[in-house]
C-alpha positions as CSV (number, residue, x, y, z in Angstrom):
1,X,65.4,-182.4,-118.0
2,X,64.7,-182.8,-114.5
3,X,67.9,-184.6,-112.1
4,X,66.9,-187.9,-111.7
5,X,65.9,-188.5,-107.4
6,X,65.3,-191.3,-105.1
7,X,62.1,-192.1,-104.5
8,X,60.3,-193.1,-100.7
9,X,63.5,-194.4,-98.8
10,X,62.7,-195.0,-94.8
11,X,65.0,-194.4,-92.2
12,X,64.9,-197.1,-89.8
13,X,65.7,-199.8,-92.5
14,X,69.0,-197.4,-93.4
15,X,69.4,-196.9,-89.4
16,X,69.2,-200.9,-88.2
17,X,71.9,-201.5,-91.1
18,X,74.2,-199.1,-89.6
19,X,74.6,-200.7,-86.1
20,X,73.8,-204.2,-87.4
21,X,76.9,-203.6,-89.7
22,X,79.2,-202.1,-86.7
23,X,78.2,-205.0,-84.1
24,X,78.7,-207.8,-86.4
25,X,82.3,-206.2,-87.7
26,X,84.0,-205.5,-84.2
27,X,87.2,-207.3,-85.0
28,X,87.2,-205.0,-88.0
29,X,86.5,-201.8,-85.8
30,X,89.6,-202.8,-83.8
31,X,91.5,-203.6,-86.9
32,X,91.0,-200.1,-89.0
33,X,90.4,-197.7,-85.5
34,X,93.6,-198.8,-83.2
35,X,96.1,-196.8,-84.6
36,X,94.4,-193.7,-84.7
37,X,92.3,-194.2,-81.4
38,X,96.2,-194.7,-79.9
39,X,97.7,-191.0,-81.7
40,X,94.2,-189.9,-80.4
41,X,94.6,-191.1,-76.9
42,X,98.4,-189.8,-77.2
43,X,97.8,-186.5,-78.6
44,X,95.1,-185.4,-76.1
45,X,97.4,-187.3,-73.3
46,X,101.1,-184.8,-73.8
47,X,98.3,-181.6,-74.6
48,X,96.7,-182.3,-71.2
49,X,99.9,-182.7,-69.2
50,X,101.8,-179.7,-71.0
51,X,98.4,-177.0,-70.7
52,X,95.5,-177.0,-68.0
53,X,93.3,-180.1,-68.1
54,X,90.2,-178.4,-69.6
55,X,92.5,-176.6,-72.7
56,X,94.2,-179.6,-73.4
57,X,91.0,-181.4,-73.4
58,X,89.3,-179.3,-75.7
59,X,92.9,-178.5,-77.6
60,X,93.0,-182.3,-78.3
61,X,89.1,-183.1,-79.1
62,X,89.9,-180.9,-82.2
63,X,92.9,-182.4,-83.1
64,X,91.4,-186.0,-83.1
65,X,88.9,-184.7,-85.7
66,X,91.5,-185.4,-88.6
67,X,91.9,-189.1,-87.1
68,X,88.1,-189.5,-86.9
69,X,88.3,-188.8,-90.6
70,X,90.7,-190.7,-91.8
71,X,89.2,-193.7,-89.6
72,X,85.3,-192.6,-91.3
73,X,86.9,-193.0,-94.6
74,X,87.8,-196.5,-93.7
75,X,85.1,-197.3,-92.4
76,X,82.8,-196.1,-95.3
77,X,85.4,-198.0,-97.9
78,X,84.5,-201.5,-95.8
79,X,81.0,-200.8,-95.3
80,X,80.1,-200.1,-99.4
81,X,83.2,-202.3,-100.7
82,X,83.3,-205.2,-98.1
83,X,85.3,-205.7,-95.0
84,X,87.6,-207.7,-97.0
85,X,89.1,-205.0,-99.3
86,X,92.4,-205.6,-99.8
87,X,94.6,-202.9,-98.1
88,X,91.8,-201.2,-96.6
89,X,93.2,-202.2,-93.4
90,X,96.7,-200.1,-93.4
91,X,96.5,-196.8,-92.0
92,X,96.5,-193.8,-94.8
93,X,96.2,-190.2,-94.7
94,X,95.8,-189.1,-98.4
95,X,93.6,-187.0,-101.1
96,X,90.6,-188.5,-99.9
97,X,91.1,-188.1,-96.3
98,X,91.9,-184.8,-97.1
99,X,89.1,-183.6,-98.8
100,X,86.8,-185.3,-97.0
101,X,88.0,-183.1,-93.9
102,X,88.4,-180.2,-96.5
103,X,84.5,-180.7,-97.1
104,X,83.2,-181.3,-93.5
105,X,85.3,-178.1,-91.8
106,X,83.6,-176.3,-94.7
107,X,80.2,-177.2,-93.9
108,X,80.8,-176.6,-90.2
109,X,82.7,-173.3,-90.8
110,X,79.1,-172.2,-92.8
111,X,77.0,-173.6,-89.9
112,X,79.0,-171.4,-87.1
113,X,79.1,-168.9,-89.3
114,X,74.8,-168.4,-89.7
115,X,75.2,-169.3,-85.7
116,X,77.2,-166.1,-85.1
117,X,75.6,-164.1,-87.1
118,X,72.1,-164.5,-85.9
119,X,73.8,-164.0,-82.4
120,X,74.9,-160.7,-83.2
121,X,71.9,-159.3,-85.1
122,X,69.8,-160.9,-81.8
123,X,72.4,-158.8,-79.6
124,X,71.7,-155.8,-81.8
125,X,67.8,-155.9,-82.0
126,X,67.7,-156.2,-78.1
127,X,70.6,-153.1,-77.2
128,X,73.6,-153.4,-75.3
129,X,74.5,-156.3,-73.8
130,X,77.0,-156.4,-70.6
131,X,80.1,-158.8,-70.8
132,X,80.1,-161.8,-68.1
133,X,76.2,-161.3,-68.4
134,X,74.2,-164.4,-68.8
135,X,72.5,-165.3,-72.3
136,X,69.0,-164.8,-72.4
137,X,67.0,-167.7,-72.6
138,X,65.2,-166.8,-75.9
139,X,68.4,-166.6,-77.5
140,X,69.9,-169.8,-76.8
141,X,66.3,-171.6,-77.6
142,X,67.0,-169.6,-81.1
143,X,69.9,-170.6,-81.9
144,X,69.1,-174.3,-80.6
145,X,66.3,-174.4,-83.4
146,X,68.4,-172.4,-86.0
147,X,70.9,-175.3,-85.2
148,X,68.6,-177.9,-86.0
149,X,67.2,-176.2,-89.0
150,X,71.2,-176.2,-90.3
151,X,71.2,-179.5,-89.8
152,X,68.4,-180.6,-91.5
153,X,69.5,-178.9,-94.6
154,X,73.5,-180.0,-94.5
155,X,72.0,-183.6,-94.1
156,X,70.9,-183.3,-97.4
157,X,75.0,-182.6,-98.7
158,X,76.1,-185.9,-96.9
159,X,76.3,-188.3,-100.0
160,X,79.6,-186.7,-100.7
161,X,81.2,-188.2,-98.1
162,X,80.8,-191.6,-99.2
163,X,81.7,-190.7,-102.1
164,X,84.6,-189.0,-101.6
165,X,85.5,-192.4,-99.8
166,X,84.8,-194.9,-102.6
167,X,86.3,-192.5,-105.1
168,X,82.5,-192.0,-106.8
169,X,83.6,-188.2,-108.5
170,X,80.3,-188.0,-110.0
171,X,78.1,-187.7,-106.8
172,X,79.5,-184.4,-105.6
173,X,77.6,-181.6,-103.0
174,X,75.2,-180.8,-106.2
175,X,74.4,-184.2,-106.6
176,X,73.5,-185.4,-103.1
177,X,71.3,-182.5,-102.8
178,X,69.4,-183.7,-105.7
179,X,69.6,-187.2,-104.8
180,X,68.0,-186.4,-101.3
181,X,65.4,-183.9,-102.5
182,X,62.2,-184.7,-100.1
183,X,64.0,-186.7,-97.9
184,X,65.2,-184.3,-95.1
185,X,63.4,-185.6,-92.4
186,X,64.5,-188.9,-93.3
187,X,67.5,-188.4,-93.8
188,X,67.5,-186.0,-90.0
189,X,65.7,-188.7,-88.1
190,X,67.8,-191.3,-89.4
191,X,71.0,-189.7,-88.8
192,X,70.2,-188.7,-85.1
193,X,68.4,-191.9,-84.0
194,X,72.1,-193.3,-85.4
195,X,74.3,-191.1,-83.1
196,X,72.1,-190.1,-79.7
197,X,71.9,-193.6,-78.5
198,X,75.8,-193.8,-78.3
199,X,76.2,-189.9,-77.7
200,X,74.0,-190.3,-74.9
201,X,75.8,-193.6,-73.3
202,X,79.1,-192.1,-74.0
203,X,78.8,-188.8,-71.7
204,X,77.1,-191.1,-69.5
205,X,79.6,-193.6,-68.8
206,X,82.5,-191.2,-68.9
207,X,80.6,-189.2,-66.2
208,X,80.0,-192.0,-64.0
209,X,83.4,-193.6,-64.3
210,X,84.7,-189.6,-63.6
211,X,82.4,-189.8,-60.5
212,X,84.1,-193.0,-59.0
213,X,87.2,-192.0,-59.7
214,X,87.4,-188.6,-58.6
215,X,84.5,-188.5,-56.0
216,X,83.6,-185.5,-57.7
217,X,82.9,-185.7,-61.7
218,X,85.7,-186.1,-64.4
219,X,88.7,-184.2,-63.9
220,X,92.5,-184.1,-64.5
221,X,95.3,-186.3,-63.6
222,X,96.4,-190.0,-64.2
223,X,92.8,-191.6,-63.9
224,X,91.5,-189.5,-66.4
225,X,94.5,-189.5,-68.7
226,X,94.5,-193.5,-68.1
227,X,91.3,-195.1,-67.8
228,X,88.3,-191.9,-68.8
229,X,90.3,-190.2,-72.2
230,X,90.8,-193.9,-73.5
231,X,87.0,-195.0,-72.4
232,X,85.6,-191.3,-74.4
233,X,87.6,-192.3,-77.2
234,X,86.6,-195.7,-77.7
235,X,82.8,-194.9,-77.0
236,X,83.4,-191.8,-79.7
237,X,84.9,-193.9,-82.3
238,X,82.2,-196.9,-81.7
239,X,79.7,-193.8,-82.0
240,X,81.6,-192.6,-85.5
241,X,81.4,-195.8,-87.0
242,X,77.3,-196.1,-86.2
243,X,77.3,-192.8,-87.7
244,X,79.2,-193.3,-90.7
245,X,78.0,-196.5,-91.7
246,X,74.4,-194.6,-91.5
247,X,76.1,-192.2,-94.4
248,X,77.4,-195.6,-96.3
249,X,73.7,-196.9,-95.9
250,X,72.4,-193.7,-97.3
251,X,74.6,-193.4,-100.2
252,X,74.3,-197.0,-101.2
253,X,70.2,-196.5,-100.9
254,X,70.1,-193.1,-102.9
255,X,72.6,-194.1,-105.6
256,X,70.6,-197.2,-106.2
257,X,67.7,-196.1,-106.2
258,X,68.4,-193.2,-108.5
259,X,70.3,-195.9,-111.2
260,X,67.0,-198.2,-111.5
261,X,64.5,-195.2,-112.0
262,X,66.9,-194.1,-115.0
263,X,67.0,-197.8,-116.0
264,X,63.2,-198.6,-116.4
265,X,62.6,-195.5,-119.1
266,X,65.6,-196.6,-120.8
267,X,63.9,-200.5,-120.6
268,X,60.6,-199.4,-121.5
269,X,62.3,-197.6,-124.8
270,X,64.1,-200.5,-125.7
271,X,60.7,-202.9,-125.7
272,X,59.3,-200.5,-127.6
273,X,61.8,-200.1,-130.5
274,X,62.1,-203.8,-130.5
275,X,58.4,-204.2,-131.2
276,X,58.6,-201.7,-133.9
């Protein structure tokens, strides 16, 4: 028997939901980001005073990523089981934050991983290369579409996170791939027109507001550490939530879908025996 799969579901519906849902829930933003935009803010604040400016930057971008998960999973709990759940407010890091970050380092390990490797077997078709050299060209547009191509395809795992969220066991990686068959692009456009907008103002602003305040573009010291890490953060958490609440749209539209095409045979069937 063929796995049951959602049929036609468009993007921009699924994409206007996101945001709608994030700008009319602000105060609920606030309520379920604050404490971990603050160890964010803190964490990337001590890293940058105790190492250089641009490895404590970087240091602490990757030590947020746990907070950004365990705010997502919040975020997708309000978003598919109402801003009002009970306790969904209180800050947890648990089995489902866990293996929701578990899940997503995977993915990403996989996606550097085909990266690398068609780095190296490009360096080994072309010769020797020279260290300091730049890339060629050719190489990075490669991997820039190979990156894309990735994407594409792990878009197609993403009803896991949701799930993971909610506590759904029964849509796992397997699942979402068959929920989402034939809906890649979909599911690609979707997901980028619900991050570039904010991507694209975040790095804008921050570079700006670096510009006045240094003369010069972002860089260390208190302005940065007081007024442009705080800023990024709050633009990259407002950014998250469009993003995850895309995901929540998703899984709410594929699950749905997927439960009324099994419920029509199963209709149909039962008109038939009663007329018998």
């Amino acid at each position: 028997m063929t796995p049951s799969r959602a049929s036609a579901i468009a993007a921009w519906p699924l994409v206007r939901g996101s945001y709608g849902f994030v700008f009319r829930h602000i105060p609920l933003l606030i309520r379920l980001g604050w404490v971990w935009l603050l160890l964010a803010w803190l964490v990337g604040a001590v890293l940058e005073l105790l190492l250089t400016a641009e490895r404590g930057r970087l240091l602490g971008e990757l030590l947020a990523v746990p907070l950004l998960v365990a705010f997502a999973v919040a975020w997708h709990r309000a978003s598919l089981l109402g801003p009002g759940l009970r306790g969904n407010g209180a800050p947890r890091l648990g089995g489902a934050e866990l293996r929701y970050f578990g899940i997503l380092l995977g993915l990403f390990a996989l996606f550097l991983l085909v990266l690398m490797l068609a780095g190296i077997v490009w360096l080994l078709v072309q010769g020797s290369w020279t260290e300091g050299a730049p890339l060629s060209p050719y190489l990075v547009l490669l991997l820039a579409l190979l990156g894309l191509g990735l994407l594409f395809f792990g878009l197609r795992f993403v009803l896991v996170f949701p799930a993971i969220a909610i506590g759904d066991r029964q849509v796992g990686l397997r699942r979402s791939w068959q929920l989402t068959r034939g809906h890649g692009l979909s599911l690609f456009v979707g997901f980028v027109a619900s991050c570039l907008p904010l991507t694209v103002l975040k790095y804008a602003i921050v570079a700006a507001a670096g510009g006045v305040l240094t003369g010069e573009g972002p860089g260390g010291g208190l302005p940065e550490l007081a007024i442009l890490m705080p800023l990024f953060l709050v633009l990259d958490f407002a950014n998250t939530a469009a993003a995850v609440a895309f995901l929540s749209r998703a899984y709410e539209a594929f699950t749905s879908a997927a439960r009324s095409e099994r419920a029509i045979p199963s209709a149909s069937a039962g008109g038939r025996t009663a007329a018998s």
